[in-house]
MMTF fields as JSON, N, C-alpha, C and O atoms, coordinates in Angstrom:
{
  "mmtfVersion": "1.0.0",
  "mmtfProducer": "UNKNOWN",
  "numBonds": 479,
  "numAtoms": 480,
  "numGroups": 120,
  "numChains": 1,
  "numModels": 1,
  "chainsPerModel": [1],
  "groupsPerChain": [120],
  "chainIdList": ["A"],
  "bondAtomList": [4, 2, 8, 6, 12, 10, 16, 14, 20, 18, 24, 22, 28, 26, 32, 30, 36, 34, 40, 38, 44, 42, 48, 46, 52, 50, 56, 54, 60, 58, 64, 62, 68, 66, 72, 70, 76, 74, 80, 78, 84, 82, 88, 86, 92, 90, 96, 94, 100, 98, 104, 102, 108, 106, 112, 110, 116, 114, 120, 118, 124, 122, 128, 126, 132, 130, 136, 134, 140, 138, 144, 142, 148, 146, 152, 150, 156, 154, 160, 158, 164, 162, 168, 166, 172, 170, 176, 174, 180, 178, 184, 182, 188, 186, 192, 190, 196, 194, 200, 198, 204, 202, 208, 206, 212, 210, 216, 214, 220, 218, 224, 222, 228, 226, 232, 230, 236, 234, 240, 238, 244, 242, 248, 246, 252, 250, 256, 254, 260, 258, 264, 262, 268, 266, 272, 270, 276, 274, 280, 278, 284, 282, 288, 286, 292, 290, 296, 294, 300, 298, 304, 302, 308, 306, 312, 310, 316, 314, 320, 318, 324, 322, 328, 326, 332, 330, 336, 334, 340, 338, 344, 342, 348, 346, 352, 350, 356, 354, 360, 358, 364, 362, 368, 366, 372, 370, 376, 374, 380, 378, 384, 382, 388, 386, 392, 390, 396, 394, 400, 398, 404, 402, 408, 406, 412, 410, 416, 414, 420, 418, 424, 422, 428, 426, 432, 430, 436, 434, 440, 438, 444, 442, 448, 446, 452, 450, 456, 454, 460, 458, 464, 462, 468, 466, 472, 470, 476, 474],
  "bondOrderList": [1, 1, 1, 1, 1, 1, 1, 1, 1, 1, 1, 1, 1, 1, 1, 1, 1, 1, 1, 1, 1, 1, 1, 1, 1, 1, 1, 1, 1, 1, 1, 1, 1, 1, 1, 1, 1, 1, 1, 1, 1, 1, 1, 1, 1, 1, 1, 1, 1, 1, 1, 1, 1, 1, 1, 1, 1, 1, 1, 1, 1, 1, 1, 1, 1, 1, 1, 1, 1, 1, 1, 1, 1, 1, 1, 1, 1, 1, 1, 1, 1, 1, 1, 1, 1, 1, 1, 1, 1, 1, 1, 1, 1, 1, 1, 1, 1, 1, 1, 1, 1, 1, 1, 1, 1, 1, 1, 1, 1, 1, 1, 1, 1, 1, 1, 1, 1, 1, 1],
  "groupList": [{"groupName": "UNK", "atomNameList": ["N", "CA", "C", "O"], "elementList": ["N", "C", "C", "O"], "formalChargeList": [0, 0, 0, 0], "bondAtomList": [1, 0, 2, 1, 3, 2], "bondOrderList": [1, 1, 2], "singleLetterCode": "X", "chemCompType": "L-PEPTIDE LINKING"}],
  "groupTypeList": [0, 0, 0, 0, 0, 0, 0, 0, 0, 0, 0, 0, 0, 0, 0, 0, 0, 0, 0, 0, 0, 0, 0, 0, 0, 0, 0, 0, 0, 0, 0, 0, 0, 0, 0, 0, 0, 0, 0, 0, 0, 0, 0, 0, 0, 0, 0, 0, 0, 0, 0, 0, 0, 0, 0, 0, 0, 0, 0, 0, 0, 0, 0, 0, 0, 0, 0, 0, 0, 0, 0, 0, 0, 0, 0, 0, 0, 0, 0, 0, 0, 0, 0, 0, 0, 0, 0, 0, 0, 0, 0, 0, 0, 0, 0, 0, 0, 0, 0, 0, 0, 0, 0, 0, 0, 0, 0, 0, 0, 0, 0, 0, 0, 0, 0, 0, 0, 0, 0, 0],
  "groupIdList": [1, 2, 3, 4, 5, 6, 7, 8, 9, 10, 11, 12, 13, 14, 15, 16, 17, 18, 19, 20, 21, 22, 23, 24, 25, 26, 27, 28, 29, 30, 31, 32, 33, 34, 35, 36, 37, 38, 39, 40, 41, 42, 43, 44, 45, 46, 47, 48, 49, 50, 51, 52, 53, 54, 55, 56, 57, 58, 59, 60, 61, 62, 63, 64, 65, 66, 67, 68, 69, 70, 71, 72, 73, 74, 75, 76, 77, 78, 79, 80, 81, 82, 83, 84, 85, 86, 87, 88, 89, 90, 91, 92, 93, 94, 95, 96, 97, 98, 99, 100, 101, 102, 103, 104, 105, 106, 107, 108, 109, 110, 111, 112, 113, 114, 115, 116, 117, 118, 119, 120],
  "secStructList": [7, 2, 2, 2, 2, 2, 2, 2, 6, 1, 1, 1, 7, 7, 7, 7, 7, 3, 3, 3, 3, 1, 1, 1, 6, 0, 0, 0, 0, 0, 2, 2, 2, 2, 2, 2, 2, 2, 2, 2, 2, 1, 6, 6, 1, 7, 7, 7, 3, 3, 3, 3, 7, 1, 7, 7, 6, 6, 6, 7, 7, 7, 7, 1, 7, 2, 2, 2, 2, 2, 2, 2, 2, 2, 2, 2, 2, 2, 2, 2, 7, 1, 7, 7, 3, 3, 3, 7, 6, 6, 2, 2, 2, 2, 2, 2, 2, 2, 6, 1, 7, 7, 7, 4, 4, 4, 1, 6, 6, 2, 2, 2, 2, 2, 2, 2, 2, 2, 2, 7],
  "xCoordList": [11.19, 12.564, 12.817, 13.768, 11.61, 12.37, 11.893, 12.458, 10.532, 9.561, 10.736, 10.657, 11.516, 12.253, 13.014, 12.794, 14.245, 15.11, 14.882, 15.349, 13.909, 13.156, 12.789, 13.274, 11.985, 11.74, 12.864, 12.965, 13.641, 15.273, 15.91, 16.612, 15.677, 16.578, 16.203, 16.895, 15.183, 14.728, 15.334, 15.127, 16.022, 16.028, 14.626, 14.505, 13.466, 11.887, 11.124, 10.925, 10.503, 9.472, 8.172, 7.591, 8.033, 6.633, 5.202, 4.348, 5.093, 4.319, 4.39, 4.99, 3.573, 3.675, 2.054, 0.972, 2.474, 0.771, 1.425, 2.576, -0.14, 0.149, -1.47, -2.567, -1.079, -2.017, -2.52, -1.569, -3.145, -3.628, -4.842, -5.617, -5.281, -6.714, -7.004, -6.108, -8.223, -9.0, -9.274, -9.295, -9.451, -10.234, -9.02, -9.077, -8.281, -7.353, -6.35, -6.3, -5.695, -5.158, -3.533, -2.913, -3.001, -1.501, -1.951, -1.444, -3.077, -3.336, -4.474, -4.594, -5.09, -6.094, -5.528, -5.818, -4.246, -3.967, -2.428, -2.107, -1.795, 0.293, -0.233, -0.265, -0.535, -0.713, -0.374, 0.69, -1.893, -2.101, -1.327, -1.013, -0.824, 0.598, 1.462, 2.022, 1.621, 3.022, 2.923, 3.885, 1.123, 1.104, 1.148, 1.946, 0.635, 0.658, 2.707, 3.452, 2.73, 4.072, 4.654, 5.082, 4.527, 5.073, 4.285, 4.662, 3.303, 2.487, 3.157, 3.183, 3.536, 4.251, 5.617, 5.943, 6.605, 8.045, 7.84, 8.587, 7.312, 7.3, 5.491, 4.653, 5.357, 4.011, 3.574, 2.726, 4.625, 4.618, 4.611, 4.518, 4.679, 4.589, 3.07, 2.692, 2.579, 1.406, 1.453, 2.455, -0.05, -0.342, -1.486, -2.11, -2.003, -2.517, -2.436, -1.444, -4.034, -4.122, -5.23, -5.992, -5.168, -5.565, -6.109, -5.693, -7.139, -7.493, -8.673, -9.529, -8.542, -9.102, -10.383, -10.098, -11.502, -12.738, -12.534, -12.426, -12.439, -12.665, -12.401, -12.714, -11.926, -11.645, -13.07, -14.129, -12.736, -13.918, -14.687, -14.291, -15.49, -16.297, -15.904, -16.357, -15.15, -14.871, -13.825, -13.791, -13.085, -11.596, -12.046, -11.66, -12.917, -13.216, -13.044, -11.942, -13.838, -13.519, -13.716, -14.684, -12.391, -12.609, -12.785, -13.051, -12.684, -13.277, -14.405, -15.016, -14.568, -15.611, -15.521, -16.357, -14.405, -13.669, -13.483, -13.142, -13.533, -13.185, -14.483, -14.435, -14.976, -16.413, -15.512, -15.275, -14.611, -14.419, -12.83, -12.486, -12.089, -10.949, -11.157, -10.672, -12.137, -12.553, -12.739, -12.26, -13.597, -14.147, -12.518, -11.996, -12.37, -10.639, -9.599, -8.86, -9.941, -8.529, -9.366, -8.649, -10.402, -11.401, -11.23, -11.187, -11.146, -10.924, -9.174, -9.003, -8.115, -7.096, -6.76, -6.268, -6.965, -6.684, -7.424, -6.975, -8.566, -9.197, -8.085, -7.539, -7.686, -6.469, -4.837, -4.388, -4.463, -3.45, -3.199, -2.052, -4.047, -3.929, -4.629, -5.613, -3.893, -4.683, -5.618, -6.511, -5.58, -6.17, -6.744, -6.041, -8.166, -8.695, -9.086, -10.317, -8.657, -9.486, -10.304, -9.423, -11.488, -11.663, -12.126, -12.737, -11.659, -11.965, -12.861, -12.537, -13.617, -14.262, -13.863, -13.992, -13.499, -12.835, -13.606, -12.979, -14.576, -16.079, -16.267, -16.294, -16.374, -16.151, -14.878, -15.087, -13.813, -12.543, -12.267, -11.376, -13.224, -13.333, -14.449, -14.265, -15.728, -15.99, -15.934, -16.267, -15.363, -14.066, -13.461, -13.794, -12.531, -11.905, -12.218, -11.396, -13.353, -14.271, -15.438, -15.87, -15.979, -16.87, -16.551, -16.914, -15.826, -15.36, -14.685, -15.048, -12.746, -12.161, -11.74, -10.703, -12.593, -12.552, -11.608, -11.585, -10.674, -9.371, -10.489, -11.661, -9.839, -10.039, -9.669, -8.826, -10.294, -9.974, -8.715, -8.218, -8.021, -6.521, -5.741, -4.599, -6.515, -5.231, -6.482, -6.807, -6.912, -7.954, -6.784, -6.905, -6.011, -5.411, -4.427, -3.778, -3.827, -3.035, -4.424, -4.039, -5.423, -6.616, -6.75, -6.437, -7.076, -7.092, -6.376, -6.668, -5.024, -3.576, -3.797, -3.748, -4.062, -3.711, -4.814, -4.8, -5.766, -7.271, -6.678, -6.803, -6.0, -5.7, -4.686, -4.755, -3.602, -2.51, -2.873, -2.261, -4.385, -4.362, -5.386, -5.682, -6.199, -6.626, -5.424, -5.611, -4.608, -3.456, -2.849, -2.618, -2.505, -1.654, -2.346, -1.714],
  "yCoordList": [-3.637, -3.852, -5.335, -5.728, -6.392, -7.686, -8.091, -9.01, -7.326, -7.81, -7.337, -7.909, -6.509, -5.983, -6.954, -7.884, -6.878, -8.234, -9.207, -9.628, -9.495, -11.343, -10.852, -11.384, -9.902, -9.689, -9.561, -10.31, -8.682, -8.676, -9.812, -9.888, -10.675, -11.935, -12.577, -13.555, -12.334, -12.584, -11.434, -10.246, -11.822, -10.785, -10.589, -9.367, -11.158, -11.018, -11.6, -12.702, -11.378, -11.83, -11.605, -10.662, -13.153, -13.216, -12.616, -12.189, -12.638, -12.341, -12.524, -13.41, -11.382, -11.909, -12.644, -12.317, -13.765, -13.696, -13.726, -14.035, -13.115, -12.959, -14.009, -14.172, -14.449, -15.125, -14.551, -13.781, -14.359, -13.402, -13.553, -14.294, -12.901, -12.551, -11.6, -11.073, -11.031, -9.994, -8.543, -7.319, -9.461, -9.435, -9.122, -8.065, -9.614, -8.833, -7.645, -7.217, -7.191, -5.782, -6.247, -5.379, -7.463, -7.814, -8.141, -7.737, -9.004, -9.393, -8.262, -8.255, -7.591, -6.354, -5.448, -4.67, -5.454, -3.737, -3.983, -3.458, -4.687, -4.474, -5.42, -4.612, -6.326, -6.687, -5.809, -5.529, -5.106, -4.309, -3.394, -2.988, -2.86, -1.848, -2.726, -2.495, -3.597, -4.539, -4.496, -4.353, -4.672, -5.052, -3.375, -3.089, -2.915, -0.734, -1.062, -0.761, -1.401, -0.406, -1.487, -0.926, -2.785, -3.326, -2.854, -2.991, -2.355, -2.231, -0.545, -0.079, 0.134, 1.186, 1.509, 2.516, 0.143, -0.402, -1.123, -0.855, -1.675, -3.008, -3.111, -3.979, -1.802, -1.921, -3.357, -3.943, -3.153, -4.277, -5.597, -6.481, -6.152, -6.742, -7.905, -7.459, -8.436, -8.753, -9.198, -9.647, -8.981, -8.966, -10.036, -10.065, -11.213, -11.537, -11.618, -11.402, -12.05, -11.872, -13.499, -13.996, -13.765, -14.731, -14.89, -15.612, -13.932, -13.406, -14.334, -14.838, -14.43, -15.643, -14.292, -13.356, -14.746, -13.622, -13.216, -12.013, -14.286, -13.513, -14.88, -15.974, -14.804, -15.69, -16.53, -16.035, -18.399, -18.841, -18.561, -18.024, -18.925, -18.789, -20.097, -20.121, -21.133, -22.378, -22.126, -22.646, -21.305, -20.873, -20.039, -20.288, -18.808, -17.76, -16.718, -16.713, -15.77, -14.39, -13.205, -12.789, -12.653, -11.165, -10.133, -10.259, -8.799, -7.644, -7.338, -8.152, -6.415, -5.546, -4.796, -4.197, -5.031, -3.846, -4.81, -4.272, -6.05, -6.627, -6.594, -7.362, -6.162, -5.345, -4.685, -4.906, -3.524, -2.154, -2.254, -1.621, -3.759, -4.0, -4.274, -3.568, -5.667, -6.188, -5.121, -5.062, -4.292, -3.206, -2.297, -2.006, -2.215, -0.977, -1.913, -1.612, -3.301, -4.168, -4.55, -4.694, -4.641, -4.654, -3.509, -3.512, -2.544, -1.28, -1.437, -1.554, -1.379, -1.585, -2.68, -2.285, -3.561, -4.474, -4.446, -4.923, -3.822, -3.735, -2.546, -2.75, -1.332, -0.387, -1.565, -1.635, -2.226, -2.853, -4.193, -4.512, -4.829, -6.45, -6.391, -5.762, -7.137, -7.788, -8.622, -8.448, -9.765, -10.976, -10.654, -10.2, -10.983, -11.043, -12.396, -12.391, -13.568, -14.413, -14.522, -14.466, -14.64, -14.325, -16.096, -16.897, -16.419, -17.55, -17.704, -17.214, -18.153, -18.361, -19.481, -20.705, -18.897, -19.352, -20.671, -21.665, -20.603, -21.815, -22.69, -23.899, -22.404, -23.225, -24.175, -25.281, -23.858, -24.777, -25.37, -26.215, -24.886, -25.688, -26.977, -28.124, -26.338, -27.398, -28.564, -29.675, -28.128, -29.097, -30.144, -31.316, -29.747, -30.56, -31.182, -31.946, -31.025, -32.074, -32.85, -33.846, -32.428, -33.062, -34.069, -35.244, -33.525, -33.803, -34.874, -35.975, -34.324, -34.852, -35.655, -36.315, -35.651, -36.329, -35.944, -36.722, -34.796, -34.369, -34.387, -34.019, -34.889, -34.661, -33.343, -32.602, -33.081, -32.023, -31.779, -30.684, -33.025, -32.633, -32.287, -31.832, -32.565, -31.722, -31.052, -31.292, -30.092, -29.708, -27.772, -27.181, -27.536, -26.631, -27.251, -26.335, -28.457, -29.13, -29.248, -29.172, -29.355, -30.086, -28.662, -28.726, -27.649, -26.367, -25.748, -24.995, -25.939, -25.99, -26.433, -25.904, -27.683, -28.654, -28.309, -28.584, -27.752, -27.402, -26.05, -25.83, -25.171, -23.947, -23.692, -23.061, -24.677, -25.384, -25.963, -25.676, -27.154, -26.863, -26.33, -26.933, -25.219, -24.611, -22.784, -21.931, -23.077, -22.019, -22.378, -21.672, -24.061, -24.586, -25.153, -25.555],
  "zCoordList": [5.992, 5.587, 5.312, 4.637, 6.059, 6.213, 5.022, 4.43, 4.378, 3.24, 1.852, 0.765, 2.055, 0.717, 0.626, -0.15, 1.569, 1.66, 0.814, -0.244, 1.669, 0.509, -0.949, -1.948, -0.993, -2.187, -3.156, -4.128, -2.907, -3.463, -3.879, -4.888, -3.129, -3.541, -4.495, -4.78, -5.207, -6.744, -7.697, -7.451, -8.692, -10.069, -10.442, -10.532, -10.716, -10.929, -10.375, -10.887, -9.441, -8.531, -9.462, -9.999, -9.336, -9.876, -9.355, -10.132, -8.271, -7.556, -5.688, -5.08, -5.095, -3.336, -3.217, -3.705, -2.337, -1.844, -0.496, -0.188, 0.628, 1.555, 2.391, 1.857, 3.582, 4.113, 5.46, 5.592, 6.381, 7.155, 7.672, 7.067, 8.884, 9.75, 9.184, 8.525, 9.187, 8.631, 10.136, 10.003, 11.52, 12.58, 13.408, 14.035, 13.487, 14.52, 14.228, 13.074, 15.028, 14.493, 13.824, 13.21, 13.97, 12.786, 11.662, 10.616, 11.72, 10.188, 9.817, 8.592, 10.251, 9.798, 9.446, 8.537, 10.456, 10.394, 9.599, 8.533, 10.213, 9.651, 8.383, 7.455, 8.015, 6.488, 5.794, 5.242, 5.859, 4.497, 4.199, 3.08, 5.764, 5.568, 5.042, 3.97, 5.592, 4.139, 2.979, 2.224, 2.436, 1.352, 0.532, -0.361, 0.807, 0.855, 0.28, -0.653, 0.853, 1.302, -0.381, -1.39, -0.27, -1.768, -2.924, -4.088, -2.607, -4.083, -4.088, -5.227, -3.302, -3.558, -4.099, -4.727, -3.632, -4.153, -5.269, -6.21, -5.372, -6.384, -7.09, -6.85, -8.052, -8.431, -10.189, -10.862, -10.001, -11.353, -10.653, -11.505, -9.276, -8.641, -8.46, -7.376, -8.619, -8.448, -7.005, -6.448, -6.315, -4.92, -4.95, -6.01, -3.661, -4.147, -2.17, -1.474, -1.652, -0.672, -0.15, -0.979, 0.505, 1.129, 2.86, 3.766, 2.811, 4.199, 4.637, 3.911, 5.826, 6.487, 7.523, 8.269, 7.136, 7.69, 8.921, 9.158, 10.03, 11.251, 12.197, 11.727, 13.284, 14.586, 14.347, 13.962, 14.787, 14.75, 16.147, 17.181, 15.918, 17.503, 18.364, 19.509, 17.966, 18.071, 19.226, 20.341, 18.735, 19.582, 20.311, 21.453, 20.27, 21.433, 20.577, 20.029, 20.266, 19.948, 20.665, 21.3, 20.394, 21.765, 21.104, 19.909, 21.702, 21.257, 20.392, 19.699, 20.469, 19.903, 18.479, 17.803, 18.342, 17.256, 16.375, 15.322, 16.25, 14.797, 13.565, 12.604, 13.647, 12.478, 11.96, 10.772, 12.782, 12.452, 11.199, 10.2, 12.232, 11.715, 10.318, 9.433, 10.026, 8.757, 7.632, 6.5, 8.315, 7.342, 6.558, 5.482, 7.771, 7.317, 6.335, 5.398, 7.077, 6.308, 4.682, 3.692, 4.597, 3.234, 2.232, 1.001, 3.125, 2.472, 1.518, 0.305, 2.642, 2.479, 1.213, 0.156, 1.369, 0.163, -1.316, -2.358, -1.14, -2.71, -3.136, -4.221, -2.417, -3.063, -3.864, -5.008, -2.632, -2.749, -3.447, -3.759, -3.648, -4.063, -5.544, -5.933, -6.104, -7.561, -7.673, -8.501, -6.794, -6.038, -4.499, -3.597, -4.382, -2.579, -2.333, -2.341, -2.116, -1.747, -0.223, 0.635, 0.344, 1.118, 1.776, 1.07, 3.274, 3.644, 4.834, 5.916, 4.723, 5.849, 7.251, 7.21, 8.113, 9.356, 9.954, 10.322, 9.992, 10.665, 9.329, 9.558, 8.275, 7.505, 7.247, 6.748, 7.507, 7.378, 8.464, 8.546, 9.732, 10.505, 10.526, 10.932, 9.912, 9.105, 8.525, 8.936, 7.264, 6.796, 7.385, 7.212, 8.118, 8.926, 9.95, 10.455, 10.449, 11.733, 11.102, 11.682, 9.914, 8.84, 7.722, 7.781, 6.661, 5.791, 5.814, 5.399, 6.749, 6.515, 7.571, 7.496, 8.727, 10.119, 11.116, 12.07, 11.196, 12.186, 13.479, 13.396, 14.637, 15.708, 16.332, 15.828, 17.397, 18.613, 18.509, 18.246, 18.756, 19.109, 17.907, 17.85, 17.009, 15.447, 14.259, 13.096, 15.359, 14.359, 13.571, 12.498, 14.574, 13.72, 13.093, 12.589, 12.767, 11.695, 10.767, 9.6, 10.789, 10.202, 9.431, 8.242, 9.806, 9.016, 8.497, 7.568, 9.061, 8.132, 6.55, 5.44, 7.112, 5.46, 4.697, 3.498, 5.193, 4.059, 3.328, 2.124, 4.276, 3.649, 2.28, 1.226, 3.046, 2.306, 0.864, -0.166, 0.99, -0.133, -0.732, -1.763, -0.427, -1.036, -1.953, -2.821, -1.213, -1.818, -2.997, -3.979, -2.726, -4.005, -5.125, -6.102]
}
């Protein structure tokens, strides 16, 4: 309901992109139902998705089930999206402790701004 709203408030929406985990069950699982549910309202809509692979190992990854999530939310978006970009999580961490030098203490501002501008 909150995704129509916004969408509404355009006379023509150019397009949604959406940004997201692949690996856990909000961004694996309620995404793609968001994105399902606009490509069902709004099919002239272009979809464009921006899914980030999987928890780094950097931060800690739990369960067992994110293989299973990836796979279902993979599934889900080749139906729904026009656009998949797919990102690799250890790599933009990468990035940002290599590249562009962020420290420990602002390494998720540090992966922020890589994502940021890899979107724009």
């Amino acid at each position: 309901d909150a995704l129509r709203r916004e969408i509404e408030i355009y006379s023509e929406p150019q397009g949604l992109q959406f940004l997201h985990s692949m690996a856990g069950g909000t961004g694996g699982g309620l995404t793609p139902l968001m994105m399902q549910q606009a490509r069902d309202t709004y099919p002239r809509v272009p979809i464009v998705s921006f899914s980030v692979l999987h928890p780094s190992n950097r931060i800690g990854s739990s369960g067992i089930v994110q293989p299973y999530n990836i796979t279902l939310c993979l599934h889900e978006l080749g139906k729904s999206c026009d656009g998949v970009f797919i990102i690799n999580n250890d790599a933009l961490f990468d990035m940002a402790y290599n590249i562009y030098k962020f420290t420990t203490e602002s390494r998720f501002f540090g992966v922020n701004w890589i994502m940021q501008s890899l979107i724009t």
